[in-house]
C-alpha positions as CSV (number, residue, x, y, z in Angstrom):
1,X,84.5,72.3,41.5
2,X,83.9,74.4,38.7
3,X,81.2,77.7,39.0
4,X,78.6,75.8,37.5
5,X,79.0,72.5,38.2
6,X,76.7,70.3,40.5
7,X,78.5,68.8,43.2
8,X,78.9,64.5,42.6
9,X,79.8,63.2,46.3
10,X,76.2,63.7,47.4
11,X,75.1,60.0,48.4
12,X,79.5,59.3,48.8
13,X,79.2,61.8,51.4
14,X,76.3,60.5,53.0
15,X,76.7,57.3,52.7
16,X,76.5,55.0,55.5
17,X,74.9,57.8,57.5
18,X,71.8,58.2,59.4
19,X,70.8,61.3,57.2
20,X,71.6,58.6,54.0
21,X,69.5,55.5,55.2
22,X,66.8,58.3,56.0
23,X,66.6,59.7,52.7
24,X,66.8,56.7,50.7
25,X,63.3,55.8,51.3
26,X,61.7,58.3,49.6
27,X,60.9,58.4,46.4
28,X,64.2,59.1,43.9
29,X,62.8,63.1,42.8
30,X,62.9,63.7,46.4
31,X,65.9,61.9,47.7
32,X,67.6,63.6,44.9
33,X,66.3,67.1,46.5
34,X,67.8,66.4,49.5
35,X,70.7,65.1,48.8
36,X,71.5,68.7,46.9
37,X,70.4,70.2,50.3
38,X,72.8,68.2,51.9
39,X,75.8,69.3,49.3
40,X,75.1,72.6,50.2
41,X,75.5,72.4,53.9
42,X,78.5,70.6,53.3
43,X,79.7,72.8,50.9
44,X,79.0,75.7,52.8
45,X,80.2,73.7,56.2
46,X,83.4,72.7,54.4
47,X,84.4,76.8,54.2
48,X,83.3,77.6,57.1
49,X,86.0,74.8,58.6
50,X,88.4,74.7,56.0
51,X,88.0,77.7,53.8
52,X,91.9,79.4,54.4
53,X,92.1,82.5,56.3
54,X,89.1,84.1,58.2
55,X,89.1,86.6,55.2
56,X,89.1,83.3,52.4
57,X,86.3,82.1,54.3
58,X,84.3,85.1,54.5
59,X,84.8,85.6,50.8
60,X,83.6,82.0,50.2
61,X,80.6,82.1,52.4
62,X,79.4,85.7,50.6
63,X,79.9,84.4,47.1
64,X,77.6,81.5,47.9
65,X,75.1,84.3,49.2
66,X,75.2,85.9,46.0
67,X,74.6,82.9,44.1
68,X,71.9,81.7,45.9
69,X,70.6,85.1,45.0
70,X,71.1,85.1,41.6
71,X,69.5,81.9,41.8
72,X,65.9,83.3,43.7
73,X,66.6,86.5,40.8
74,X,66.1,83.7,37.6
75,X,69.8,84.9,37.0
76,X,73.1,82.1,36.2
77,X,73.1,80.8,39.8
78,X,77.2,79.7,39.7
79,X,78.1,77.7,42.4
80,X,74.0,77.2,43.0
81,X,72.8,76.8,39.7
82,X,72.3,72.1,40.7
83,X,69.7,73.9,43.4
84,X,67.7,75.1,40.6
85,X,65.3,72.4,39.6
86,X,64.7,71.6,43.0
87,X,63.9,74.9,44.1
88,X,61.8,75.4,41.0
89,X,59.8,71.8,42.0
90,X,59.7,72.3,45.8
91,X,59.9,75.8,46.9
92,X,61.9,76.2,49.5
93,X,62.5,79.5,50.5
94,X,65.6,81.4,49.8
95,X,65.6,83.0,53.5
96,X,66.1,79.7,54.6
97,X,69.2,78.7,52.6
98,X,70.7,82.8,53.6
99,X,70.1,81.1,57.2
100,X,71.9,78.5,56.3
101,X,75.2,80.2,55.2
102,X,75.0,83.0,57.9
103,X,74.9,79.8,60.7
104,X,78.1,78.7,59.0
105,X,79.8,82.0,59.1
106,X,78.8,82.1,63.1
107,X,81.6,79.6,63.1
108,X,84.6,82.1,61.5
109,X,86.9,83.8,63.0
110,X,86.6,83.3,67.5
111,X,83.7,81.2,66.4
112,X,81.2,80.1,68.6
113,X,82.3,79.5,72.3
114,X,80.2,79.7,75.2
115,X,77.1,81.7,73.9
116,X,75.0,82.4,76.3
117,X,71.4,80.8,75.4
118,X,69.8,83.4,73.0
119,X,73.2,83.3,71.1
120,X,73.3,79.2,71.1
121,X,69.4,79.2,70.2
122,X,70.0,81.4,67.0
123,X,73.0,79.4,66.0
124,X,71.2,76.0,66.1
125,X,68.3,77.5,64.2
126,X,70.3,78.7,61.4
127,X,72.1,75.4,61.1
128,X,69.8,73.2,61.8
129,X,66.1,74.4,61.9
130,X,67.2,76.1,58.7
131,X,67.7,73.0,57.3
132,X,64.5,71.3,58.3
133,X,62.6,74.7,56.8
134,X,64.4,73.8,53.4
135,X,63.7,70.0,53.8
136,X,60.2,70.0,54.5
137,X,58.4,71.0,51.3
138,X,60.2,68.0,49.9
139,X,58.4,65.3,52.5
140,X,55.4,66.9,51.7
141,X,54.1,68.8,55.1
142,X,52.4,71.9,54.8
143,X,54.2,75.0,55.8
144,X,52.9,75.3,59.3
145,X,53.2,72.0,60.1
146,X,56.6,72.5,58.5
147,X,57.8,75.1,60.3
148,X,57.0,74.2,63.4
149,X,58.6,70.4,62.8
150,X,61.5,71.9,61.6
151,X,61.9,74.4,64.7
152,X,62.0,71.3,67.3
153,X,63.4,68.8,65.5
154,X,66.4,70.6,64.0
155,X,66.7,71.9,67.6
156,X,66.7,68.5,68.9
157,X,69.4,67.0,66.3
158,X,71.6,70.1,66.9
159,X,71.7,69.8,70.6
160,X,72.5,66.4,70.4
161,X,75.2,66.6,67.7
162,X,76.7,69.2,70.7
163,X,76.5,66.7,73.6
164,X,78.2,64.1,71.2
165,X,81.0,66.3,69.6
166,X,82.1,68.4,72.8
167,X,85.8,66.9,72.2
168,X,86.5,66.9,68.2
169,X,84.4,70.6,68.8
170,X,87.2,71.7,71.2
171,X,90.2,70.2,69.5
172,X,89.7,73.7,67.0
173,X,88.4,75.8,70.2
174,X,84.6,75.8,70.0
175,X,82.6,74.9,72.6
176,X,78.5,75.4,71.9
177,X,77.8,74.7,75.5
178,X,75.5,77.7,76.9
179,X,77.2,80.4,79.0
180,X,74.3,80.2,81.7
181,X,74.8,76.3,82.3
182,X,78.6,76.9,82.5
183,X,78.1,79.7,85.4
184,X,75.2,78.0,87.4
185,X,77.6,74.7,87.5
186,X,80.4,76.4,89.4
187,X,82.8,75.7,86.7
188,X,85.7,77.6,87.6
189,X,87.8,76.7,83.8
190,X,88.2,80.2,81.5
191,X,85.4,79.9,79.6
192,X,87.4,80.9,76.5
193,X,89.3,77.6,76.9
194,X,87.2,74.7,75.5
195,X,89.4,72.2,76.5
196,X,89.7,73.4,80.5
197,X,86.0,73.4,80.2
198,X,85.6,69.6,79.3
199,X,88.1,69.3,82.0
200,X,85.9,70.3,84.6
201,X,84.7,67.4,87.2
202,X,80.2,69.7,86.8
203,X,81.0,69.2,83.2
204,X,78.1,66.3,83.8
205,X,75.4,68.5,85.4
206,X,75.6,71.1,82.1
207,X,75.5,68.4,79.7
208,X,72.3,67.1,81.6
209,X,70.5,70.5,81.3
210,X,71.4,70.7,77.2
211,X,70.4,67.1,77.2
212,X,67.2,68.1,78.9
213,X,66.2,70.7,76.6
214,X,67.0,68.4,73.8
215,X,64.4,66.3,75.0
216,X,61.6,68.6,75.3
217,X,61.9,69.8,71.3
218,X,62.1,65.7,70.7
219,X,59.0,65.4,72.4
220,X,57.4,68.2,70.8
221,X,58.6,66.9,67.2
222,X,57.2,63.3,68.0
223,X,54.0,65.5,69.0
224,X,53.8,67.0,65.5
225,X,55.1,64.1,63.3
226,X,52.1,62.0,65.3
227,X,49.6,64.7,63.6
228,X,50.9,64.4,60.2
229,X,50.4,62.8,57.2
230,X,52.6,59.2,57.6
231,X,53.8,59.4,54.1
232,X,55.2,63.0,54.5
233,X,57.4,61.9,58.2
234,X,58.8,59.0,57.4
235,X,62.0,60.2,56.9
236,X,62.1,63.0,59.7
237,X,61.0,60.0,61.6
238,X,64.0,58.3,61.3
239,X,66.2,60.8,62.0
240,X,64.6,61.8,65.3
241,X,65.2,58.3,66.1
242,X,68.8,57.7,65.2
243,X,69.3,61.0,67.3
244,X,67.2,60.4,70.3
245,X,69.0,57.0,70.3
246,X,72.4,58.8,70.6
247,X,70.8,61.1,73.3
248,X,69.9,58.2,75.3
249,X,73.0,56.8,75.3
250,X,74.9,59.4,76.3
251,X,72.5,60.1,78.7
252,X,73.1,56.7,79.9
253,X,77.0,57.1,80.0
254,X,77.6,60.5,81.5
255,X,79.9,63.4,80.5
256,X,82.9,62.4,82.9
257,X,86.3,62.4,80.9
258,X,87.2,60.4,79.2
259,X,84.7,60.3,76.8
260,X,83.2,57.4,74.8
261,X,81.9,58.8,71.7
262,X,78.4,57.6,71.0
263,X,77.1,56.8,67.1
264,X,74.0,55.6,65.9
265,X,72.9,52.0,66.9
266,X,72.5,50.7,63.8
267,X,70.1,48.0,65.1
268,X,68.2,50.4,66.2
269,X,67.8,52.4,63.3
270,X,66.9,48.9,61.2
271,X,63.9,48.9,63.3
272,X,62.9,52.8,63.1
273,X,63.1,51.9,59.4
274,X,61.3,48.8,59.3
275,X,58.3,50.4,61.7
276,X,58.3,54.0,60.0
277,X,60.2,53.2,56.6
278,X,57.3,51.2,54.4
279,X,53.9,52.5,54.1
């Protein structure tokens, strides 16, 4: 991709998705906002998984961080200059897409692997709450409601994405699964080694307590979304329900190896759409 040039694979990428059949009901200016958002995360994902050496990756992550500078400075934005017109129509705040690209580079180098809660909490909220801060000027919602959707509800998606990704997550040694949980289950696996981990017969019981927090922020989003203008949640809406569907379901199947992995009932999200998607 050249320095200036906006990324094409936006809907490719997304396509078939939950995130995708979210977004496409709203209205094309903002769909086409979020779709950039989304080619930045997975731009700046993409390096932070598959950017070389810890040192490439690094490099890649920081000259993003400049850009997105230069972009906030009215300055030639380079690799951020497709963000321009929708920061210039939306606002979203450039704190928020920094959060962004320092969640990423939480992932470099060791990575992220066994944090204890604190550490796990600011993770998620830079890769995921980050995101929802960046989204919601686009649906519309004021910037308290906003915030606080986009605190429980990325928290809530994040968590789950966890529960469901515990294996492909080890398979490069990560293992977002909080140090505390780990201890108070009696796992006896070096901590440092994902894949004993998930090996471990209490794996179940410290799954259960993510899931369980999981729930409380989907509550709490439901609690907020319920207050808000319909227009302006419809498609947060559907994401909290293609997720809390996944969270259900692996609720309903358990942690024990081996492990099914659980994607969005499509059914499911038909109906979310059909109740939440049309005005």
């Amino acid at each position: 991709m050249s320095a200036t040039a906006e990324p094409a694979t936006s809907a490719a990428k997304a396509s078939g998705s939950s995130f995708y059949t979210a977004m496409k009901i709203l209205p094309a200016e903002k769909r086409d906002a979020m779709y950039a958002i989304y080619d930045f995360c997975r731009e700046v994902d993409d390096i932070a998984d598959e950017g070389g050496t810890d040192e490439e990756r690094h490099a890649g992550l920081e000259r993003w961080r400049q850009d997105v500078h230069a972009l906030y400075a009215g300055k030639p934005a380079g690799l951020a200059e497709f963000l321009r017109p929708h920061v210039e129509r939306y606002g979203p705040r450039e704190e928020d897409f920094i959060a962004v690209i320092d969640g990423m580079e939480m992932d470099v180098g060791a990575g992220v692997v066994a944090p204890d809660w604190k550490t796990l909490d600011l993770y998620v909220d830079r890769v995921a709450s980050a995101v929802g801060r960046l989204s919601t000027p686009i649906f519309g919602l004021d910037e308290a409601a906003g915030t606080e959707l986009a605190h429980h509800l990325g928290r809530a998606l994040q968590l789950t994405n966890i529960l469901r990704d515990l294996d492909e997550d080890a398979s490069i040694g990560r293992l977002y699964l909080p140090r505390e949980e780990l201890e108070k289950a009696g796992i006896k696996a070096d901590l440092q080694n994902p894949v004993a981990v998930l090996a471990d017969p209490a794996l179940d019981a410290v799954c259960r307590a993510v899931a369980a927090r999981a729930e409380l922020h989907f509550r709490e989003a439901d609690r907020i979304m319920g207050s808000a203008p319909r227009a302006a949640v419809k498609a947060p809406r559907l994401m909290g329900v293609a997720y809390h569907g996944v969270l259900k379901r692996l609720l309903a199947q358990g942690w024990a190896a081996p492990r099914k992995r659980v994607g969005v009932n499509k059914l499911g999200l038909i109906g979310a759409y059909l109740r939440y998607g049309v005005v």
